[in-house]
Structures are given as C-alpha cells and as structure tokens.
KEKE-3310 file (N, C-alpha, C; in steps of 0.2 Angstrom, whole numbers, plus 5000, padded with zeros to 4 digits):
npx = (4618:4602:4586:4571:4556:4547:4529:4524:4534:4536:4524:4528:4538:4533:4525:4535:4544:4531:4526:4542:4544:4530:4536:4546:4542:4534:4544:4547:4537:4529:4528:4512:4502:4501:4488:4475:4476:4467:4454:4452:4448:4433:4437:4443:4450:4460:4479:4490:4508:4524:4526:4518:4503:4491:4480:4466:4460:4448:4445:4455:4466:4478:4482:4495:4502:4512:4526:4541:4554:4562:4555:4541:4532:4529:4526:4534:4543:4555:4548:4541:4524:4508:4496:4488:4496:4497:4499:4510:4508:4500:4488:4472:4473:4468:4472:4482:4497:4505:4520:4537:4542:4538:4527:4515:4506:4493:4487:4474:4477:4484:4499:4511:4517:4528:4535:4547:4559:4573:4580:4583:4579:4567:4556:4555:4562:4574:4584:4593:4589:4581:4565:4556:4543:4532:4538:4540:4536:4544:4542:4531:4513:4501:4495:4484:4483:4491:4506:4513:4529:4540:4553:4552:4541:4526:4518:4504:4498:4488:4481:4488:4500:4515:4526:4540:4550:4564:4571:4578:4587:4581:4574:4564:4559:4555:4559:4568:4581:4593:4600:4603:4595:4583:4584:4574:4557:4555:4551:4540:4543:4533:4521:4504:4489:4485:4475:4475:4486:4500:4512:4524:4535:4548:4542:4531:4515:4502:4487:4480:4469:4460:4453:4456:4471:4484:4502:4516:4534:4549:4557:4560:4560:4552:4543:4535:4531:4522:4524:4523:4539:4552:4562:4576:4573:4564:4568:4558:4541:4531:4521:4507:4502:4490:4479:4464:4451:4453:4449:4454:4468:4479:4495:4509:4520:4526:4520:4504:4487:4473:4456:4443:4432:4416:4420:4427:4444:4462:4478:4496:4513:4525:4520:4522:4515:4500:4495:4491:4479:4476:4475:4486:4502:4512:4521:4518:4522:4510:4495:4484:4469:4459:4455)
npy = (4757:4760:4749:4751:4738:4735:4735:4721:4715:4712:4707:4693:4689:4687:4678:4668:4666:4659:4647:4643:4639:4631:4620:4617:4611:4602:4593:4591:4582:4567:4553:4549:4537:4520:4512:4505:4488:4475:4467:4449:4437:4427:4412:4396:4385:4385:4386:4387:4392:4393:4404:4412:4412:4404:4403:4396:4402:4409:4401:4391:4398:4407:4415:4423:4427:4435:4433:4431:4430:4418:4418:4413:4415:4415:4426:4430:4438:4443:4447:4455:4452:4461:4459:4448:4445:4440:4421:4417:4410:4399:4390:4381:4375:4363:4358:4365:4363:4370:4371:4375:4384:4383:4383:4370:4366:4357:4352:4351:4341:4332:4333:4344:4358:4368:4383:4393:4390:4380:4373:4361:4350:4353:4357:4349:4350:4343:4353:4360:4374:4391:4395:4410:4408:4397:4379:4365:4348:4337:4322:4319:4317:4311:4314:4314:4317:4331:4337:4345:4345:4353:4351:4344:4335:4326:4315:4308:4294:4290:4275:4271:4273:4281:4294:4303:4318:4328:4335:4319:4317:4310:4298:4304:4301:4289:4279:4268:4272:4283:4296:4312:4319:4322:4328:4325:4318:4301:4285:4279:4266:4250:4254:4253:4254:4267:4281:4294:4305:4313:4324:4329:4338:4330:4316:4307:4301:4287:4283:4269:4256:4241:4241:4254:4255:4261:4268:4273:4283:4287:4302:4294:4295:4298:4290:4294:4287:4276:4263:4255:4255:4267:4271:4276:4282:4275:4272:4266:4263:4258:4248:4256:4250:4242:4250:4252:4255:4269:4286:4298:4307:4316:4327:4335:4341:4334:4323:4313:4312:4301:4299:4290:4273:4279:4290:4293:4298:4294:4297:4301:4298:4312:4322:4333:4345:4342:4336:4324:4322:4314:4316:4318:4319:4311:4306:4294:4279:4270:4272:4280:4284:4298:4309)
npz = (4938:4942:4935:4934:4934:4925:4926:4919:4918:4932:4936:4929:4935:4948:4944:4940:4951:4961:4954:4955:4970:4972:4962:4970:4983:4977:4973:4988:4994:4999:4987:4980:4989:4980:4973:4982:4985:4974:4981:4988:4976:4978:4989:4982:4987:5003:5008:5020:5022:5031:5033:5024:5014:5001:4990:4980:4967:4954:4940:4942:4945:4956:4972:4982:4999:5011:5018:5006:5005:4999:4986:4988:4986:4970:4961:4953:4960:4975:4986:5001:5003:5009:5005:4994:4980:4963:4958:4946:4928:4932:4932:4930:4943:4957:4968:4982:4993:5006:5013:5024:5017:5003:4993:4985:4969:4964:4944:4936:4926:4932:4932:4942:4952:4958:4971:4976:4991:4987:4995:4996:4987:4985:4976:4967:4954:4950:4953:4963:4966:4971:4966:4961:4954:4948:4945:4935:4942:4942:4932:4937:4933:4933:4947:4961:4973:4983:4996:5007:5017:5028:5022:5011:5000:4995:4983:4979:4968:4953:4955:4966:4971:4977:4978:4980:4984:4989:5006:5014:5024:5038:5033:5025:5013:5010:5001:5005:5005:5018:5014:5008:5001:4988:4970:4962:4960:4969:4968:4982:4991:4994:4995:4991:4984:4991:4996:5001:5009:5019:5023:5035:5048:5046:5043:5035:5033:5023:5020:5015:5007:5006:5020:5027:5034:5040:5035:5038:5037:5039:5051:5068:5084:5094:5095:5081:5070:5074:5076:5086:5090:5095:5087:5078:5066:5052:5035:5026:5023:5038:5046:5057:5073:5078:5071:5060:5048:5046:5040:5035:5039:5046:5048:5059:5064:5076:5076:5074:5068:5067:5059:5062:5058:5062:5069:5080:5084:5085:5088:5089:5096:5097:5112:5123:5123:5126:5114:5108:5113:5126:5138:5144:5144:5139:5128:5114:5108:5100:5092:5103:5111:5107:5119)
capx = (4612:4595:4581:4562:4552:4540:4521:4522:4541:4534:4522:4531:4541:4530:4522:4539:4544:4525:4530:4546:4541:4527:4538:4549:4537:4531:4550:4550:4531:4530:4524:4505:4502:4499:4482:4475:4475:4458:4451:4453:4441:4429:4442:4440:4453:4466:4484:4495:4512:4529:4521:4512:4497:4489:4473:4463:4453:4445:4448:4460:4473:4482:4484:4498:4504:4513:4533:4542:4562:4560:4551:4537:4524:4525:4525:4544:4549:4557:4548:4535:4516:4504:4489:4485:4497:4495:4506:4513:4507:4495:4477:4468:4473:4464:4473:4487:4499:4509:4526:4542:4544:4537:4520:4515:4500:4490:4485:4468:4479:4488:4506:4510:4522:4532:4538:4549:4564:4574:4589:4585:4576:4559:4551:4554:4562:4580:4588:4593:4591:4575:4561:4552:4541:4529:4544:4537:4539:4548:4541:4523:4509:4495:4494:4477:4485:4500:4506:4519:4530:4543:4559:4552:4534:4526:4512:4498:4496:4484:4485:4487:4504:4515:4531:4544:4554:4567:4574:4579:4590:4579:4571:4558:4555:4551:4562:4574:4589:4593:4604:4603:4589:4583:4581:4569:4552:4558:4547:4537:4545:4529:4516:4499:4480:4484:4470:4475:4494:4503:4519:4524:4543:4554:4540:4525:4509:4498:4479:4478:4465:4458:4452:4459:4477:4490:4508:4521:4540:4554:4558:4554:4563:4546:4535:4529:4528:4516:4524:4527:4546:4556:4569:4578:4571:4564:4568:4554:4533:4530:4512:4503:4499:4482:4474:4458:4445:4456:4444:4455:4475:4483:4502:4511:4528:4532:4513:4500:4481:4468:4449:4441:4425:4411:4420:4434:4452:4465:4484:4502:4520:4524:4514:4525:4510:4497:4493:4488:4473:4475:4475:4493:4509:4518:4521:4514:4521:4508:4491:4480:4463:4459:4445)
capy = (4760:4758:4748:4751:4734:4736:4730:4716:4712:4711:4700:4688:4687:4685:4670:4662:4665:4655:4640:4639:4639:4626:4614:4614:4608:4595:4588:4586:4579:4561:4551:4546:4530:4517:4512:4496:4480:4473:4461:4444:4434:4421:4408:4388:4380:4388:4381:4389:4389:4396:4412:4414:4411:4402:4402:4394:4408:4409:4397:4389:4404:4406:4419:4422:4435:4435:4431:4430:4431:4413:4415:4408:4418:4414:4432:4430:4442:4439:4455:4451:4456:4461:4458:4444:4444:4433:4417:4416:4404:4395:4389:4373:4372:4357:4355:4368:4362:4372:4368:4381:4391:4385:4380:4366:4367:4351:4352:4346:4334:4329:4335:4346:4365:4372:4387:4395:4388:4373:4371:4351:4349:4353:4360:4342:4351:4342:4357:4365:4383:4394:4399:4414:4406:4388:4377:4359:4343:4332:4316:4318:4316:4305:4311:4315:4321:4331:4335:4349:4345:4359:4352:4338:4334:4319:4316:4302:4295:4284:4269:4269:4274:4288:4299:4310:4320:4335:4331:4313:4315:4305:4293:4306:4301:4282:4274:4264:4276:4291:4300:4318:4324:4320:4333:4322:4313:4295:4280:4277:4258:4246:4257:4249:4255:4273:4286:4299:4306:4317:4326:4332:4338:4324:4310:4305:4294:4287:4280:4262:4254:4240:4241:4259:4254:4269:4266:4279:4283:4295:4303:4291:4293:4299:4288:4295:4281:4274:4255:4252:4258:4272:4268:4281:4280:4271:4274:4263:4265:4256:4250:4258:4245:4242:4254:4250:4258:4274:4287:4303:4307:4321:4327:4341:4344:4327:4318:4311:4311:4298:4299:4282:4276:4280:4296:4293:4299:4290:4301:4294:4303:4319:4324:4337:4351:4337:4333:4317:4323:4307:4320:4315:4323:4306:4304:4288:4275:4268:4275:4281:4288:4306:4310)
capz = (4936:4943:4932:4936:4931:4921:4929:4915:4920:4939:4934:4926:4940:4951:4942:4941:4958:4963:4952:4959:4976:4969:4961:4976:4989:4975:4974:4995:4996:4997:4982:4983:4990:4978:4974:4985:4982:4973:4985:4984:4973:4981:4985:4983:4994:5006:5013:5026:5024:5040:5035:5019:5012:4994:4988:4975:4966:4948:4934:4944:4948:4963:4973:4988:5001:5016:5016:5000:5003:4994:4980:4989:4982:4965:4958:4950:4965:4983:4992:5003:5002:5013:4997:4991:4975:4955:4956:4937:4924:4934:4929:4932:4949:4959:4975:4985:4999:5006:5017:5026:5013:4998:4989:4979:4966:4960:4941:4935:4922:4935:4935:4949:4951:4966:4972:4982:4994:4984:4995:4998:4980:4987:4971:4963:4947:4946:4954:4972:4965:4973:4962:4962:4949:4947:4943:4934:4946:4935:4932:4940:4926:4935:4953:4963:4979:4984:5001:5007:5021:5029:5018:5008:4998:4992:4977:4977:4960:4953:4957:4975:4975:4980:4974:4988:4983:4994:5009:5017:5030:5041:5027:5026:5005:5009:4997:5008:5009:5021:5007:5011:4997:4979:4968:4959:4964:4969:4973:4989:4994:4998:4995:4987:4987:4996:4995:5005:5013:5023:5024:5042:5049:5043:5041:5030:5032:5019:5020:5014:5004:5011:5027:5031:5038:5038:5033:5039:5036:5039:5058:5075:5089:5099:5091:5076:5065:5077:5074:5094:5091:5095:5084:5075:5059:5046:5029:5021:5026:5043:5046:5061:5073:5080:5070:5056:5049:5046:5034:5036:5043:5047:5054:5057:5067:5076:5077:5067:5070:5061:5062:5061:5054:5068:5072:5084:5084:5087:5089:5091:5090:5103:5117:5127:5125:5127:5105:5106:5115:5129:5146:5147:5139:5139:5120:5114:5099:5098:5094:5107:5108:5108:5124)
cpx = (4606:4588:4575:4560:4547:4533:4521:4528:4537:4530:4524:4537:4539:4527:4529:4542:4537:4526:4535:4544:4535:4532:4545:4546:4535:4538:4550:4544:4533:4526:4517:4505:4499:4491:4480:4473:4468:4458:4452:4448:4439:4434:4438:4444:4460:4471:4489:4501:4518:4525:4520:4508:4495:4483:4470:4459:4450:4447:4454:4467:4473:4485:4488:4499:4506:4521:4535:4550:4565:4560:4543:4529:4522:4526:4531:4548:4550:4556:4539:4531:4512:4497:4490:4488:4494:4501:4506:4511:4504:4489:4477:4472:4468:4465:4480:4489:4505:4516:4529:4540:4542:4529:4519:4509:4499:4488:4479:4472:4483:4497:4506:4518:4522:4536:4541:4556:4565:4580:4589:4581:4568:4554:4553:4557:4571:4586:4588:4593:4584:4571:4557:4545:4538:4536:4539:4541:4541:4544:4534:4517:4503:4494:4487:4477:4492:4500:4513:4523:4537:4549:4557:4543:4534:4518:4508:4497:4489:4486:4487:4495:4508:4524:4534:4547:4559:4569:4574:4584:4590:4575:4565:4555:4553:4553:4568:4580:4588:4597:4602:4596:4588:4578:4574:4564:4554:4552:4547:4539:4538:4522:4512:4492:4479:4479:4470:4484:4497:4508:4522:4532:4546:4548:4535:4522:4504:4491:4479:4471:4467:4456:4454:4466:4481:4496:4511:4529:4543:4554:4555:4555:4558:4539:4530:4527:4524:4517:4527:4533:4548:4562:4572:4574:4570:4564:4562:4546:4535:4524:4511:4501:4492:4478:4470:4454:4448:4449:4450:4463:4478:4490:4503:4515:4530:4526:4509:4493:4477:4460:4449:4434:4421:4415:4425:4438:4456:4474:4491:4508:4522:4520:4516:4518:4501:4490:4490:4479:4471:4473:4481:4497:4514:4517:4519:4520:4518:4501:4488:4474:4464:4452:4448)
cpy = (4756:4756:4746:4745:4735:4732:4722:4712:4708:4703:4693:4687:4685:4678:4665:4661:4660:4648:4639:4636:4631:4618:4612:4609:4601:4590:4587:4582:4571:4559:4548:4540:4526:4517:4507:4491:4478:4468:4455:4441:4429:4415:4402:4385:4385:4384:4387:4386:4391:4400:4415:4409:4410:4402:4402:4401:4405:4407:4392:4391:4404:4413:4419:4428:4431:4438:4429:4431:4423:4414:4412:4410:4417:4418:4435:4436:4439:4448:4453:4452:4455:4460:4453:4445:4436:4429:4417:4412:4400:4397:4382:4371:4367:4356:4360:4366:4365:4372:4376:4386:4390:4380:4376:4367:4360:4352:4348:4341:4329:4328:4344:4352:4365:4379:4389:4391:4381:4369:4363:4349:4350:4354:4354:4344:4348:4346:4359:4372:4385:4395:4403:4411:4400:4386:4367:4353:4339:4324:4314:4320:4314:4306:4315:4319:4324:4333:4337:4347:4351:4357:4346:4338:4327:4320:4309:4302:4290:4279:4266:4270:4281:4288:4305:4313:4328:4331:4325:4312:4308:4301:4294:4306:4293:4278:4269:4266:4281:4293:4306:4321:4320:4327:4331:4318:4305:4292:4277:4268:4254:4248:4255:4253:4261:4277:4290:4297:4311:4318:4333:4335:4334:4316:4311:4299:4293:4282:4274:4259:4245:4241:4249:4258:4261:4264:4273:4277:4288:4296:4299:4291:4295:4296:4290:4291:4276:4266:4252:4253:4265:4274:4274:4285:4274:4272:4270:4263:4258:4253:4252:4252:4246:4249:4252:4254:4266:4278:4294:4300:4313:4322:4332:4340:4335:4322:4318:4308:4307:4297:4290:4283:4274:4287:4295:4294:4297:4294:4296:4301:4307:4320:4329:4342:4347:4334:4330:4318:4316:4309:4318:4319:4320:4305:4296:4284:4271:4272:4275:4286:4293:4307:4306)
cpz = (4939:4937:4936:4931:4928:4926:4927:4918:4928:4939:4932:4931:4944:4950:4943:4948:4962:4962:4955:4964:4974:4967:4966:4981:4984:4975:4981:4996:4994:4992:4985:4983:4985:4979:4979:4981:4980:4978:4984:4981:4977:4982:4988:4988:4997:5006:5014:5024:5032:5038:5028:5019:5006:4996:4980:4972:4958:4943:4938:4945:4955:4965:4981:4990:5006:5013:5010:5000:4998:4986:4982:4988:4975:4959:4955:4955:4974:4987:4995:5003:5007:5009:4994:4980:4966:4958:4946:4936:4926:4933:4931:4936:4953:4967:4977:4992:5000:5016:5020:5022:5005:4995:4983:4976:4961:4953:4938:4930:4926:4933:4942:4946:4957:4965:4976:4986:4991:4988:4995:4991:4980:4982:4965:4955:4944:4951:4963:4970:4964:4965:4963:4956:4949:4942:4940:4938:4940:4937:4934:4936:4929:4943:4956:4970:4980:4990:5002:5015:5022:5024:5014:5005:4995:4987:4977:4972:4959:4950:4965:4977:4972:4977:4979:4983:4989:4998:5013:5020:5033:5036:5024:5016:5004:5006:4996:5008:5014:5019:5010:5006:4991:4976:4963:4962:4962:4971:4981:4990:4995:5000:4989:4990:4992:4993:4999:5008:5014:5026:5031:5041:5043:5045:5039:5032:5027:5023:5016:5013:5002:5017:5030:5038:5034:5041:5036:5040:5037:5049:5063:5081:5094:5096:5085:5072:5070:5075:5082:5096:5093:5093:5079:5071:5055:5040:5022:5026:5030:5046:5055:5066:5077:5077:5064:5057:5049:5039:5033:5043:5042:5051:5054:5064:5069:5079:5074:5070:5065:5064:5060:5058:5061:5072:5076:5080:5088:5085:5091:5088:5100:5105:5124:5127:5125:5119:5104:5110:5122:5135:5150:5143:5140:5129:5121:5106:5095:5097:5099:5108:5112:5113:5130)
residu = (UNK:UNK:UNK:UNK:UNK:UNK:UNK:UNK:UNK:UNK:UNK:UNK:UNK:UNK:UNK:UNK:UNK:UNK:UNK:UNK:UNK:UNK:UNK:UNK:UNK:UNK:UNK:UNK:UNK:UNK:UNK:UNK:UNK:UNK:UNK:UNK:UNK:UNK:UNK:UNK:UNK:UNK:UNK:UNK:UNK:UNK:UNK:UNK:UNK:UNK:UNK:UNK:UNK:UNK:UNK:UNK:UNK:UNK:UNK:UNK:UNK:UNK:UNK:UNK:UNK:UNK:UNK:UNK:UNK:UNK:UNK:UNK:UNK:UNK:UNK:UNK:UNK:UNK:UNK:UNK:UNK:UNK:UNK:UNK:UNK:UNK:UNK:UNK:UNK:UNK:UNK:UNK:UNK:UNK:UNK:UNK:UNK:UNK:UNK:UNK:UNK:UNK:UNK:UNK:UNK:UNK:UNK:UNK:UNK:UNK:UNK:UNK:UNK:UNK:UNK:UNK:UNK:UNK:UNK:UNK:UNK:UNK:UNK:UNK:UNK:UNK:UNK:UNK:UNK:UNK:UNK:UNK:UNK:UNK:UNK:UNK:UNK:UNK:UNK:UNK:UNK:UNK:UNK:UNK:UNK:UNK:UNK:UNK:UNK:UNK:UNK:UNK:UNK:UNK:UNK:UNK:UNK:UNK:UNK:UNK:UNK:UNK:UNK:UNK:UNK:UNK:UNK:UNK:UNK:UNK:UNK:UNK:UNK:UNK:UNK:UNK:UNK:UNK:UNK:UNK:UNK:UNK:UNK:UNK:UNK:UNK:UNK:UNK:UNK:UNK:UNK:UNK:UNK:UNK:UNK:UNK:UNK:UNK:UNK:UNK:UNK:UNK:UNK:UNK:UNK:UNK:UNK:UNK:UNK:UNK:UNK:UNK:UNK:UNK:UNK:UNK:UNK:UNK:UNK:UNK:UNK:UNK:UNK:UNK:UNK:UNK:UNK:UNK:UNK:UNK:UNK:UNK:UNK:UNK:UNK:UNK:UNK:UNK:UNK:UNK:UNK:UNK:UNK:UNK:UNK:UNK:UNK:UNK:UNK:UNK:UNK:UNK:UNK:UNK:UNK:UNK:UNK:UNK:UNK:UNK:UNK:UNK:UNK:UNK:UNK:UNK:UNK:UNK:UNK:UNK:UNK:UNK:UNK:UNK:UNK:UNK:UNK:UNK:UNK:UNK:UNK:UNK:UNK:UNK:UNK:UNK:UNK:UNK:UNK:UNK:UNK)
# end
C-alpha cells in the first residue's frame, strides 16, 4: 500500500537527510590545524646542539626545538618540534651547553641538569638510560662553568678546578684512565686555577690562571692537544706549549682556537679544510697563528 507524507513528515525528512549529509562531510574533513606556536620570548643566551636548539628565556626557563628522538628537548617527550617547546622543571638557569644529542643547564646555585641521549653517562646522573626530562648531575653543587661535548661534558667549579663525566674512550674525562665512560662526574687530574673550558669530539681544554696557559686532554693523533705530539692520546691535561697570555678558547670536532691578550689567535689540531686559519691545510701540533 501506498503512504502520502505528510508536508510535516517531508520536512522532517528533509532536515535529517541535510544533517546527514552535514555530519558526513565533517567525519571526512581534516581536523583544524593546531593553534601556533607563541613566539619565543626575548632570549638571554643561545647554544646549538647535532640539530637542536636551547634558549635561555624568562626567569631562567628554557626553551628547545628541533630534533628530539633523545629526549633532547627536555619536554618529557621524544617527538621532535619545529617551535620552540618548555624544557620541564627548569628555572634559574645561568649558562646552557649543548652537545650530539643532549643539553646541559647551569643553575644559578651552581648544580647543573641534562638531557637527552645517555648511552655513555652523558647527563652525569649515575645511569646510561635517555631522558626526556632535566636529569640532576650528581655531585656538582659549586660549578661556574659547564661545557657540552658530542659524548661527554665537563663542569668548572670553583676553585679553579674541573669535573667530566660520559665518554672516555680516548681519555676524553682527564682523570688518567681510558676506561670506556663514567656515568658519574670524576676529577679532572692536575688541574689548578682554571677560569674557562671546552668540551670538543673526544678532547677538552681549560684556561689556566696565572698567566693564561691552556691545558688539554683526551684525543691527539693530529695534534689536538697542542703539546708538540701526535701521540694517540692523553688521558691526563697536557700543557699547550709556547702559548701565554690565553684570555678566551674554543674547540669543536678535532681543533682548538685561543684568543690572546692584544687580540691574536692562535689554532692547533686539524687543518684538512684550512681551521687553523695558517693559509695551509697541514694540521699543526703545535699552535700556530691565525692570519
């Protein structure tokens, strides 16, 4: 048997048939993009790590972005941002250095947190196990500088000396063995009156008080310890020789630059892509002037 709709029935059919059709189309649409990111805030001091990015900002907060399969951002997750994420639990930051894969944060009382890749003890907490999370360095209470190298870092304290901890392979923690790592900061061997230091590949140099003489230890086979050798390694600091008058040093991969006092610089280590600044790309072991 045939039923005639009523006008009211139609209608009401009509409206549901509308909606359907409506809440289909909203189930295939894609969801609305996220809001963006707020901007960063004014920041106080940068550091570059393989491929993120910290920054000091407001109260002594920290914010990162880039890579994060680590943990090396901070933000308790391993996904990586293009925005300038919160690192967790941090405040009265002072000084950020950041390494491979993971970033360290100075605290104005002077202990120190890490994040991010631990497989050689990098984040100084005891343990070889990542943190997406500021992880407390064990043992460090009184330091003034810190200083992030690709599998290992070191702490200036005061008092003029110095505290490694992560990998040592090549004797890149200073404290006379090449033992594979310490998950703990160890003492820097012979080290007295440092005011500045710097954590490269697999070796470190400090600034020395008197006179600005620089000390260096850990990987040499092309002269980065800048002691006239080429000798494997040294597992214990090494002095520089013919150099004085240091104010300022820098390293990074497998050479080490030092300003002087009247403004020269003075280079030593690798010089395959021409580093040392000599107009040569014969590596050097010993220093040689930049110009």
């Amino acid at each position: 048997m045939f039923h005639r709709w009523s006008p009211i029935a139609r209608r009401r059919a009509a409206v549901v048939s509308v909606l359907s059709v409506a809440f289909a189309l909203a189930a295939c649409s894609p969801p609305p993009p996220p809001p963006p990111a707020p901007p960063l805030p004014p920041a106080i001091a940068l550091a570059a790590g393989g491929s993120h990015t910290c920054a000091i900002v407001v109260a002594g907060s920290v914010k990162c972005w880039g890579q994060n399969d680590r943990g090396q951002l901070g933000n308790g997750m391993k996904v990586g941002s293009l925005a300038p994420v919160e690192v967790v639990g941090l405040s009265g930051v002072v000084e950020l250095s950041a390494g491979g894969y993971f970033p360290c944060a100075l605290l104005a009382g002077g202990s120190a947190k890490c994040c991010g890749n631990n497989g050689n003890g990098n984040l100084g907490n005891g343990t070889n196990a990542s943190s997406a999370v500021p992880a407390d360095v064990l043992g460090i209470t009184v330091a003034t500088g810190i200083s992030v190298g690709t599998y290992s870092t070191c702490a200036l304290l005061a008092g003029g000396h110095v505290k490694c901890w992560g990998a040592n392979q090549y004797g890149e923690l200073g404290n006379g063995t090449s033992q594979s790592w310490s998950y703990v900061p160890v003492d820097v061997s012979g080290v007295q009156g440092a005011i500045a230091l710097t954590v490269s590949n697999f070796h470190a140099c400090v600034l020395t008080l008197p006179g600005g003489a620089v000390k260096c230890w850990g990987w040499n086979d092309s002269g980065m310890l800048g002691n006239g050798t080429s000798v494997a390694l040294s597992a214990g600091p090494v002095d520089v020789v013919d150099l004085g008058g240091a104010t300022q040093i820098s390293s990074r991969s497998q050479h080490t630059c030092a300003r002087l006092t009247g403004g020269t610089v003075e280079c030593w280590g690798v010089n395959g892509y021409g580093q040392l600044g000599d107009r040569t790309r014969t590596s050097s072991n010993v220093p040689v002037r930049v110009g």
